[in-house]
Structure formats: structure tokens, C-alpha cells
C-alpha positions as CSV (number, residue, x, y, z in Angstrom):
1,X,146.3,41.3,78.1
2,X,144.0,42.1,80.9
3,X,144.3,45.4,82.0
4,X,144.6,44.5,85.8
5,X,147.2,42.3,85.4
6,X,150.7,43.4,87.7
7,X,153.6,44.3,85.5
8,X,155.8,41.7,87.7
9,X,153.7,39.0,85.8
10,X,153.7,40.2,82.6
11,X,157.3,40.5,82.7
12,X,157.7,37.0,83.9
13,X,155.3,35.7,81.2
14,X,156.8,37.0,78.3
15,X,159.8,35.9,80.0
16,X,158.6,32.1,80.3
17,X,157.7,32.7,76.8
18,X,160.7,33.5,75.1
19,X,162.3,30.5,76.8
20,X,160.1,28.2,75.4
21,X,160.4,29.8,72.2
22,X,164.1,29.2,72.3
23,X,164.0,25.6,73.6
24,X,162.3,24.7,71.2
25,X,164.3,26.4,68.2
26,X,167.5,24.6,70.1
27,X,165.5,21.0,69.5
28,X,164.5,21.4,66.3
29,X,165.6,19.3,63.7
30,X,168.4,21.2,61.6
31,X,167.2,21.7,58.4
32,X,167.6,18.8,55.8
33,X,171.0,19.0,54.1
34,X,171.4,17.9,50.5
35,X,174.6,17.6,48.4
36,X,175.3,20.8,46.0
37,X,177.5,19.9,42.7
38,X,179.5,17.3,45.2
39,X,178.8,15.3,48.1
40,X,180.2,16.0,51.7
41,X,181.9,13.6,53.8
42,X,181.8,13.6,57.5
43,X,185.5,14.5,58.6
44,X,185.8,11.1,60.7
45,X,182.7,8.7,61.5
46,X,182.7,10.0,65.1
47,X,181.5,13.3,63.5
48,X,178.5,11.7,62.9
49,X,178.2,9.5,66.2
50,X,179.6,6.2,64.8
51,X,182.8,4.0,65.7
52,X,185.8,4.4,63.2
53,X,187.0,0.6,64.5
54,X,183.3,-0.8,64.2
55,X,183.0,0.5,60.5
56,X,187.1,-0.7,60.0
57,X,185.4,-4.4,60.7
58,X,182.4,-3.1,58.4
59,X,185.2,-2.8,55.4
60,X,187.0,-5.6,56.1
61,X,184.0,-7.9,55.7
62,X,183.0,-5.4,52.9
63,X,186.2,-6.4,51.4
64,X,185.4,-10.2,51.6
65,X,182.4,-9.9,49.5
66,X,181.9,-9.3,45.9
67,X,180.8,-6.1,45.8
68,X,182.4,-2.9,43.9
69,X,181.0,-0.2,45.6
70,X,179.3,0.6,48.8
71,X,177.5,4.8,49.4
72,X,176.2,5.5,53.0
73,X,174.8,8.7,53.4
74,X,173.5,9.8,56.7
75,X,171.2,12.9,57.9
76,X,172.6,14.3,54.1
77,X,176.2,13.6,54.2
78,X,178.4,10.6,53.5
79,X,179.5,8.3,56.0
80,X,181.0,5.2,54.5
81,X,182.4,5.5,50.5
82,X,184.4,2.1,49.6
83,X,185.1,0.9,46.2
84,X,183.9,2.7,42.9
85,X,181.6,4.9,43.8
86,X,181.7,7.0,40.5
87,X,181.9,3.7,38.2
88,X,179.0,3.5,36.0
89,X,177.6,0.0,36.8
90,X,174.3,-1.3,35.3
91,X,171.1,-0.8,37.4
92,X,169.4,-4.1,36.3
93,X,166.0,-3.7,38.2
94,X,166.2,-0.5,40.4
95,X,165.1,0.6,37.1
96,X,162.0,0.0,38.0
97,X,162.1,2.3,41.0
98,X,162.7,5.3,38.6
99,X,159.6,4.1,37.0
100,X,157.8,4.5,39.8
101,X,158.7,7.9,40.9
102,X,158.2,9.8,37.4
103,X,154.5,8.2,37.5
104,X,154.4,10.0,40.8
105,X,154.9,13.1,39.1
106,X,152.8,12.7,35.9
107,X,149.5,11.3,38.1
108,X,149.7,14.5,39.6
109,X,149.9,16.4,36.7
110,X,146.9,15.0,35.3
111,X,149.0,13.2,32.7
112,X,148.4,9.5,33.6
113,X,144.9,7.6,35.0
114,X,146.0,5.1,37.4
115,X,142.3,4.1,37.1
116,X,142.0,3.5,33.4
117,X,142.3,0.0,32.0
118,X,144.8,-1.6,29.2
119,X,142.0,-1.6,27.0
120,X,140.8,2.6,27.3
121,X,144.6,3.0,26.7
122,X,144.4,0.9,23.8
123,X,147.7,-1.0,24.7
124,X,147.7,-4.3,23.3
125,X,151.0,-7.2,22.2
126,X,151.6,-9.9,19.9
127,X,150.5,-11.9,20.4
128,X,147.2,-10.1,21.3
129,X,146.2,-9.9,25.0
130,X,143.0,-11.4,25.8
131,X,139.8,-9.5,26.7
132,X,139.9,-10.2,30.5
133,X,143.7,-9.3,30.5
134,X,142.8,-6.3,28.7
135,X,140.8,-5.4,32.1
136,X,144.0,-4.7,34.2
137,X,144.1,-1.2,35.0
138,X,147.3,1.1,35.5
139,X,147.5,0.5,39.2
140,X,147.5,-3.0,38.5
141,X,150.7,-3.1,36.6
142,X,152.3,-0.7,39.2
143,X,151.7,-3.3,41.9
144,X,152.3,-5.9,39.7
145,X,149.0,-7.7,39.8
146,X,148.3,-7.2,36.0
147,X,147.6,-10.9,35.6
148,X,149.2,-10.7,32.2
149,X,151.5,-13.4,31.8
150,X,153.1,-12.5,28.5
151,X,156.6,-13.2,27.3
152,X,158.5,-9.9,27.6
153,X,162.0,-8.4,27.0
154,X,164.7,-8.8,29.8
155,X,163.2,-11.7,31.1
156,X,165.7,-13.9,33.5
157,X,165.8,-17.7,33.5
158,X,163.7,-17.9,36.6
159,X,161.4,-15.5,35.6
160,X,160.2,-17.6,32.6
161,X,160.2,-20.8,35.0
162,X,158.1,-19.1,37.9
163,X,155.7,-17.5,34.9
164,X,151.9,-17.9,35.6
165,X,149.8,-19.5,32.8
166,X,148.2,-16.8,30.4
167,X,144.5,-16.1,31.9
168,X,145.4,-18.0,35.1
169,X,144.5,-15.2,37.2
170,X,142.1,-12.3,37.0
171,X,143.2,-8.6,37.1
172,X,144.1,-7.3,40.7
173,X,144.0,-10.9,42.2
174,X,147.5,-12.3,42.4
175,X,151.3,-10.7,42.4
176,X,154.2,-11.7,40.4
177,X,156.8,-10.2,39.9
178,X,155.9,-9.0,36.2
179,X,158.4,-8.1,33.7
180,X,155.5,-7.5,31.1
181,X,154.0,-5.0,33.6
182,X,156.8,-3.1,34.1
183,X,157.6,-2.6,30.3
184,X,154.4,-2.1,29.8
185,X,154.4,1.5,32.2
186,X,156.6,2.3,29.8
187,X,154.6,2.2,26.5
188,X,152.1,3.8,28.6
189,X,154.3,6.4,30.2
190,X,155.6,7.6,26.6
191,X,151.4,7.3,24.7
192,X,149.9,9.4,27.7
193,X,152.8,12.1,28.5
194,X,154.1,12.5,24.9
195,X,157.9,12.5,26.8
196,X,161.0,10.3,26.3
197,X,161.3,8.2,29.3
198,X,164.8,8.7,29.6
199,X,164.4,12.6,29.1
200,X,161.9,12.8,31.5
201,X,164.2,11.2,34.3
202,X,167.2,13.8,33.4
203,X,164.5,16.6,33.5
204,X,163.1,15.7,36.9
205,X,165.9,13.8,38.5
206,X,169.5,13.8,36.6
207,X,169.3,17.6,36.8
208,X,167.2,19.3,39.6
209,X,169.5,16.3,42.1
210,X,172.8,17.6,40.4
211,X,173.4,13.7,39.4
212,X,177.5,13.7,38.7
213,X,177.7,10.9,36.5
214,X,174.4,10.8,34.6
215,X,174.3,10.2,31.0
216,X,171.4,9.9,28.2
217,X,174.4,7.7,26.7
218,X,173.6,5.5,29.5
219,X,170.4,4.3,29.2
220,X,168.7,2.8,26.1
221,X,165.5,0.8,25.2
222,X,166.0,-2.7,24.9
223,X,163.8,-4.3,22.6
224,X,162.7,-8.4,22.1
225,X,160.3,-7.8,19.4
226,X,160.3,-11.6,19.6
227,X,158.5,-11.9,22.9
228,X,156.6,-8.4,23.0
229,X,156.4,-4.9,21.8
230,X,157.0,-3.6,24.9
231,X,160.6,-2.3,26.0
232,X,162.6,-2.7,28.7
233,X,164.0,0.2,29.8
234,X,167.8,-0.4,30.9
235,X,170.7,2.5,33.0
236,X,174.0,2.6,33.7
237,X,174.3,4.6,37.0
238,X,177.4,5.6,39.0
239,X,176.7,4.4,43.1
240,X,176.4,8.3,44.1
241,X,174.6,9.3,41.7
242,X,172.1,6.5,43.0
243,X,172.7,8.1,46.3
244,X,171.3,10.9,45.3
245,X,167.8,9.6,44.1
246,X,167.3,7.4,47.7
247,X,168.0,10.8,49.0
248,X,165.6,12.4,47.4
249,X,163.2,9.5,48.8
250,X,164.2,9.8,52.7
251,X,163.1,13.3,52.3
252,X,159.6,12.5,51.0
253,X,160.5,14.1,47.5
254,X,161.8,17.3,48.6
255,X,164.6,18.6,47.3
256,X,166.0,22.0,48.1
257,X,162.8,23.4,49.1
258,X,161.2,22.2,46.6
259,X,158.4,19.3,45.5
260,X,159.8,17.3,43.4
261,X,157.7,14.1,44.2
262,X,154.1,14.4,45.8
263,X,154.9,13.4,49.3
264,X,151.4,11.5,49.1
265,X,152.8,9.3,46.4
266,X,156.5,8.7,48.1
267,X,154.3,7.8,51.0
268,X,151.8,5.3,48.8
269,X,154.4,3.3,46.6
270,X,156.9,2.4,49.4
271,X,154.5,0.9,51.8
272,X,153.2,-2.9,51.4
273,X,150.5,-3.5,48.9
274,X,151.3,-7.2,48.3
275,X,152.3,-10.0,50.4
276,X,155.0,-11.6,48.3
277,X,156.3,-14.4,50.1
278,X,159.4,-13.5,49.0
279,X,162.0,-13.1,51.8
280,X,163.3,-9.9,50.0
281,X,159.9,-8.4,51.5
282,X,156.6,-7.2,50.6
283,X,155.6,-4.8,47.7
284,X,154.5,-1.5,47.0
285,X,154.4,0.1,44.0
286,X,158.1,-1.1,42.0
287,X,159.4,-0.6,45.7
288,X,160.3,-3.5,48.2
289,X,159.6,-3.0,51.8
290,X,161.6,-5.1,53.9
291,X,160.2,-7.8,56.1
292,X,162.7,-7.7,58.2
293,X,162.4,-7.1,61.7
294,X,165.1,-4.8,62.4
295,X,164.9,-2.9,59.5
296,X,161.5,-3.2,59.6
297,X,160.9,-1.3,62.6
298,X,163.6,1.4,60.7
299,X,160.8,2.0,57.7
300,X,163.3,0.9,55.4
301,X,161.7,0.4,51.9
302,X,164.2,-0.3,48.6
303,X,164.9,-0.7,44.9
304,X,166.0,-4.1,44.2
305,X,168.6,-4.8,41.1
306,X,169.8,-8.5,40.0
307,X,173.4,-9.4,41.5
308,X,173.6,-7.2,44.6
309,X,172.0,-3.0,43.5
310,X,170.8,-1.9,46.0
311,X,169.0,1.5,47.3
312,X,167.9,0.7,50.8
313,X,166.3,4.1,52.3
314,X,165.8,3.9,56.2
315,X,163.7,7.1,57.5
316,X,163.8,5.9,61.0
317,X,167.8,6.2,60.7
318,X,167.8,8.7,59.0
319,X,170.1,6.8,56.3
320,X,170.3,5.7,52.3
321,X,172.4,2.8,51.6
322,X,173.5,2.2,48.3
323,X,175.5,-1.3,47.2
324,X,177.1,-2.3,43.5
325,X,178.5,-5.1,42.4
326,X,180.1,-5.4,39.0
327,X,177.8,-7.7,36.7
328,X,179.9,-6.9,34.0
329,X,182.0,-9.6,35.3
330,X,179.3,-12.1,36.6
331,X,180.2,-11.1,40.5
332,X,177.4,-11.6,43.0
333,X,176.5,-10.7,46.2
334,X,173.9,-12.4,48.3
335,X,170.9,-10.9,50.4
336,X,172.4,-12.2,53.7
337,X,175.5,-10.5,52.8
338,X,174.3,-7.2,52.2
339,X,172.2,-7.7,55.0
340,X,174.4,-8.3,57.3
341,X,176.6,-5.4,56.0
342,X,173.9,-3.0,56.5
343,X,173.7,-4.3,60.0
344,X,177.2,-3.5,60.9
345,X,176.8,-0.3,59.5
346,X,173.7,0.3,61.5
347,X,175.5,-1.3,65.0
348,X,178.6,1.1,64.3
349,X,176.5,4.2,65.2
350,X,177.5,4.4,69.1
351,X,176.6,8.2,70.4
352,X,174.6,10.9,69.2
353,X,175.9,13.4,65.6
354,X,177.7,16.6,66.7
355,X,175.7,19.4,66.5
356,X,177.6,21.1,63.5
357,X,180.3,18.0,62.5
358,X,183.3,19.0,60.8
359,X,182.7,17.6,56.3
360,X,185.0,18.3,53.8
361,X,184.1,17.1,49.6
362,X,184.3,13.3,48.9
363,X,186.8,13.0,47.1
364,X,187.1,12.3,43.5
365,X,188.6,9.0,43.4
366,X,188.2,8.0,39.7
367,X,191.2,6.4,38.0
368,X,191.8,8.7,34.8
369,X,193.3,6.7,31.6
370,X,195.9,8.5,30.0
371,X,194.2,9.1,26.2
372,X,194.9,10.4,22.9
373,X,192.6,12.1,20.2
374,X,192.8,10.3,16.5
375,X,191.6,12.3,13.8
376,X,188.2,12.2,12.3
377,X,189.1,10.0,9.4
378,X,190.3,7.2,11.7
379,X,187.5,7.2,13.9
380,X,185.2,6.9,11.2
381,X,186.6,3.8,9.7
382,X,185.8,1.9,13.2
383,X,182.2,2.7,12.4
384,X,180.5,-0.5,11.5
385,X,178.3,-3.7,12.9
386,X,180.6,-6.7,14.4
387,X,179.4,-10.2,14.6
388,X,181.9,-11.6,17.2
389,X,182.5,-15.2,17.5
390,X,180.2,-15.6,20.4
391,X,177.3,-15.0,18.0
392,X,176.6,-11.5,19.9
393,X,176.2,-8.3,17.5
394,X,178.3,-4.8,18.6
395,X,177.3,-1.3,17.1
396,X,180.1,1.1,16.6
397,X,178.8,4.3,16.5
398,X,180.4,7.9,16.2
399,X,179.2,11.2,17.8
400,X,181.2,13.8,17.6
401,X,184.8,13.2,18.1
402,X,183.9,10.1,20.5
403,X,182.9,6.1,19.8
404,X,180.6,4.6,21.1
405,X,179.8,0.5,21.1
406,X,176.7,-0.8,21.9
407,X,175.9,-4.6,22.6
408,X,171.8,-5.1,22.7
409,X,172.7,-7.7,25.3
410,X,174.2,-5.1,28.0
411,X,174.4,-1.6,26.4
412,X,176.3,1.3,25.3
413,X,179.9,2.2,26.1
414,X,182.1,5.0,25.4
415,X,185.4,3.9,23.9
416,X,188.2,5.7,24.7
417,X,191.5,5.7,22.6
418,X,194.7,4.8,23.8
419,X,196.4,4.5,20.5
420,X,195.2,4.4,17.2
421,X,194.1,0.4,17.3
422,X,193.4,0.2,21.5
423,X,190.8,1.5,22.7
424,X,188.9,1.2,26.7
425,X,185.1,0.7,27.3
426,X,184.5,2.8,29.6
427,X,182.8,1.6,33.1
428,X,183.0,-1.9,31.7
429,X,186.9,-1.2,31.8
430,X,188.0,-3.9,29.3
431,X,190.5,-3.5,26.2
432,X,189.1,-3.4,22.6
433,X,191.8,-4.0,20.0
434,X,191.5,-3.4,16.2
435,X,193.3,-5.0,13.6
436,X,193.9,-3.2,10.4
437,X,195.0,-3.9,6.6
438,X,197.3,-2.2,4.6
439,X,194.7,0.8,3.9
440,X,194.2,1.0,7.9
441,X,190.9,-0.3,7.7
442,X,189.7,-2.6,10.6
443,X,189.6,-6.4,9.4
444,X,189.1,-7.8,13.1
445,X,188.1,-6.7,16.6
446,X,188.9,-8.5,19.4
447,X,187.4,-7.2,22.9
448,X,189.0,-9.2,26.5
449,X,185.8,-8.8,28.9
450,X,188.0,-11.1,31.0
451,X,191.6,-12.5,30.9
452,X,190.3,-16.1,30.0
453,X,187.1,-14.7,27.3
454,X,188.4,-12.8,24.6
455,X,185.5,-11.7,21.8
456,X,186.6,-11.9,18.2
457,X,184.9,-10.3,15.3
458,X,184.6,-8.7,11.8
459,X,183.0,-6.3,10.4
460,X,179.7,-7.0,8.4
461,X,178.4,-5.3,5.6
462,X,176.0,-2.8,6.6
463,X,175.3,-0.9,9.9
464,X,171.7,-1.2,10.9
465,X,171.9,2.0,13.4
């Protein structure tokens, strides 16, 4: 400070200062709130600046649809939670979104060349790729824009039907959306980074997010050695637990201070790298970004899952909507219907948040099935490989005192016993009954997916697993 300058303005200076300095603490943005061991909920929507009777008419169409749960989570804290929100349902193709993000975190480690080809890595199928398919690099399968048009596992009817012809395009020239490529990340993800896929996820997201629901249980390898060597890599998620990772997202991979995602990669695989001409949107890397003007204009970008799964993240409101629907049972939902629930969502925001709104813990809303514990001895005689009638295989499995089945066709289930011959699959929520000989040892199982399909088998010789 000058020496000459009168006191009267020095005082008024540091005066002006300290005002400014405290304006502009008062219209900072709070800092970004994330959910501890359980989520918050706002107290009422008009905590957080939206319409109780707009979101009523929001859950009443909700309630038209087909869908089983719906997670809205705004600035950190839910808004809307209908339906199952702790149900386990399968992902189908968000899948591909976790994908996406551990890469994120291995490219920075130094792990994993985006830049190297198919060929460096030495990745190859049967039947054998071709020289100029062995060209694509990394980066091309993450967009995918391999231009490998191989069979591969978890294929869907129209998948095969839209298929280009093998060596149709060159590398980095056209986009489809690429089953092969997105197996293939994952032969490449467990050669270059020596890590379990699955493990990886629970180290860098199931655990550091405080996921609720998650389970290694959940989420196997599904193979169609058939078609290719490369797996398809399938979860069973519960919706907040999904909530969780778009989260994560809308706060450019930060999570309680810390890095968990390079923001520069967040930033890179959610923005458009490929005009689909899809009305979905346009693609980034395993991420949609919509096309839509509205939500457009909101940044929104989103993981994609067969049937209705959705994670739709929207920075510019500050929101992650997450929408199930129970495949288990066939249901689907439409794009325009989520669409169009997302807007009324968006429309029911009517005045600004309260400063510090008034949350309390979602609660837990689960429906608990009264069970008992049979003894070792029993369990272990369910242990065996079913044919059922269908043609389908199920793998009984014990570990510890629990059953498990598993169906290569949808996945693993816990079974949970309800007397000595009934059992529950868990998630899928359908009855399993045994029937036993003289001896007590199972000579049928019949399993009800639905009222009108009921699954009859026996046991077969040997168990493969």
C-alpha cells in the first residue's frame, strides 16, 4: 500500500474487499454432495424446487408403463424413487458403459494403448480375423468403428440382421454398433492389466461408490465359443446402485474428493465421436449422447441397456436418471416413453432448491421372504446340472451354506429356502420346487418363471462346474 494513501480509504478498501469476498462465498456452488452407506431423499420435492402434483402425474404415467423401477437423483440426493429400486435387474448393455470407464482408468495408468492395433496385441478369433481387420486399433473398438464383422456372443436377432459383411469396411471408417468390439475390450482389458474384469469394477467402483447391492455373484462371463472366443461380459445391478455410478459421471469422476476417473477421459467418451443415425443419438466412446434437442441443450449423455436400462446423466440439470424394467419377464419400455417421463420429470422443477433442504435416508423398501436354513446334507444333494424341458441347462451350485443356480442364457441366482423342497430366486423372484424319492434325493425340478411357463427338469449325470 502506498504510503500516502489516507486511512479513510484504506479502511473503505479493505472494507469493499471483504464484501466481495463474502458475496462471492454466499454464490458459490455448495460443495458436491454424494451418498455415504445410504442415499438421502429430499424431505418433499419442493425441498428441492419441484412440484409434488407435477411429479404425482409423473407416477401416474410412470405407473402406465412397464417399467419396475425408476432413481432420480438431483444436485446429490434423491428426488423421485418408484418401484424396486434395490431389485437386482440385469444391465443388458449399460454393461458397456462400465467398460468404458475402467479403460479410463487403466489408459492413465499406463496399462492399456489406445493406439496399438489388434494385431501388436496379438488378439485374434476363430475363425481367424483377416490381416486388414487385424489393423483396428484399441480406440477403434471403443468407438465402435473396428470394422470387424465377426459373429460374437450375446448377439440379438437384429444385430445379426443389420451385421456388415466381413472386410466390408476398413478400420476407423464406418460405425456399428459392434458386439465383437465390445467383447473384444474385454480379452484385451484382462491380457494387458493382468485384473479380473469384474474385480476391477468392485475395486474401483462397487467399493470406493459404497454400491448397496453389488455382487461378484452378479456378474459372470458368458461365453459362445461357437461364434467367438471373446466373452460377453453380463451384471445384475440393483437401480441405486446404478445411481451411484451416473453420479459418479455428473461429477466428472470425482468422488469424495477424490479422482476416481480422469476428468479428461469422462469428458472424451461421452461426447459425439460417431454420427449414428440412430434416433437414440450419436456416440462416444460405449456412451450415447442424445440428439435430442431438449436434452441436448442439458449435456445429457447415457448408457443404453436392451428393454428400457437406462443411466441418463444431465450436467446442465444437475440430474442422473436411472430407469429398469424387468426383462426377466419380457416387459418393455419404449424410447418415447422414457422420454417423455424424463420430460415430466424435468417440467416438474418449478422454483429454485432451498439453500439447505430438509433429507432424511431412502428408505429401505425391499420385501424380505420369510426363510429357513436346511442343513448341509440337504443342500448338497440339490447340487447337480438340470436339462429342463425347454432344452435350457441350470447349474446348481453350493457355496457355503447358500445355492446358487445359474442358467448360461440369463445368469446366476441365489436360491433361497423356504422349506426343504421350495426354494426363491432371488431378484428373478420365481418359485423353484424339487421333487424328491424315498432317499430325499431330487428326481425333478420344476421352476414357474411365470404363471403360464413352468420349467421341468432332471438331474443329469455329471456337473460340468
Amino acid at each position: 500500500m502506498p504510503e500516502n494513501m489516507p486511512v479513510e480509504r484504506t479502511t473503505v478498501l479493505f472494507f469493499l474487499c471483504g464484501c466481495i469476498l463474502f458475496w462471492g462465498i454466499s454464490w458459490a456452488q455448495p460443495p458436491a454432495r454424494v451418498p455415504g452407506a445410504n442415499w438421502q431423499q429430499y424431505v418433499s420435492p419442493e425441498e428441492a424446487g419441484f412440484s409434488s402434483k407435477k411429479l404425482e402425474q409423473a407416477r401416474t404415467y410412470y405407473k402406465r408403463i412397464d417399467s419396475a423401477a425408476l432413481l432420480v437423483v438431483y444436485r446429490g440426493v434423491v428426488l423421485v424413487a418408484w418401484g424396486d429400486d434395490q431389485r437386482r435387474y440385469r444391465c443388458h448393455s449399460v454393461r458397456k458403459s462400465f467398460m468404458s470407464a475402467l479403460y479410463g482408468i487403466y489408459v492413465e495408468k499406463g496399462a492399456i494403448d489406445t493406439g496399438k492395433t489388434l494385431k501388436q496385441l496379438g488378439i485374434d478369433d476363430k475363425p481367424p480375423l483377416s490381416e486388414k481387420e487385424k489393423q483396428a486399433r484399441v480406440m477403434d473398438l471403443l468407438k465402435t468403428r473396428s470394422g470387424v464383422y465377426h459373429r460374437a456372443a450375446g448377439e440379438t436377432a437384429s444385430m445379426k440382421r443389420m451385421r456388415p459383411k466381413r472386410g466390408s469396411h476398413t478400420p476407423n471408417t464406418f460405425w456399428y454398433y459392434n458386439n465383437w468390439d465390445f467383447n473384444t475390450l474385454c480379452t484385451i482389458f484382462l491380457q494387458e492389466t493382468g485384473e479380473d474384469f469384474f474385480q476391477a469394477f468392485k475395486k474401483w467402483f462397487a467399493a470406493p461408490l459404497q454400491m448397496e447391492d453389488f455382487r461378484l455373484a452378479d456378474t459372470y462371463y458368458h461365453y459362445e465359443r461357437q461364434h467367438s472366443i471373446h466373452p460377453a461380459y453380463f451384471f445384475k445391478m440393483s437401480a441405486r446402485d446404478m445411481a451411484r455410478f451416473g453420479l459418479l459421471f455428473l461429477l466428472k469422476g470425482m468422488w469424495n474428493g477424490k479422482q476416481l476417473i480422469p476428468e479428461k477421459w469422462v469428458t472424451e467418451s461421452t461426447r459425439k465421436h460417431s454420427a449414428t443415425g440412430w434416433q437414440r443419438g450419436d456416440y462416444g466412446y460405449m456412451w450415447w449422447v442424445s440428439r435430442n434437442p431438449r436434452f441436448k441443450k442439458l449435456g445429457m449423455f447415457s448408457a443404453y441397456g436392451v428393454g428400457g436400462q437406462r443411466i441418463h446423466v444431465l450436467p446442465g440439470a444437475d440430474m442422473v436418471f436411472v430407469h429398469r424394467v424387468d426383462t426377466y419377464t419380457r416387459k418393455r419400455v419404449k424410447d418415447p416413453q422414457i422420454n417423455r417421463l424424463l420430460t415430466m420429470i424435468l417440467d416438474a422443477r418449478v422454483s429454485k432448491p432451498k439453500g439447505s433442504p430438509s433429507l432424511v435416508p431412502l428408505p429401505d423398501r425391499k420385501t424380505r421372504i420369510q426363510t429357513i436354513q436346511p442343513g448341509s446334507r440337504v443342500l448338497n444333494r440339490y447340487v447337480h446340472h438340470y436339462r429342463l424341458d425347454s432344452g435350457f441347462r441350470a447349474f446348481i451350485t453350493k457355496q457355503g451354506r447358500n445355492l446358487w443356480i445359474y442358467f448360461p442364457e440369463i445368469g446366476r441366482f441365489h436360491l433361497l429356502p423356504v422349506s426343504r423342497t421350495h426354494f426363491i430366486m432371488e431378484d428373478f423372484e420365481c418359485p423353484v420346487y424339487f421333487k424328491l424319492d424315498k432317499a430325499g434325493n431330487p428326481t425333478a425340478i420344476s421352476i414357474h418363471f411365470s404363471k403360464k411357463n413352468v420349467e421341468t427338469g432332471h438331474p443329469q449325470p455329471a456337473n460340468p462346474l
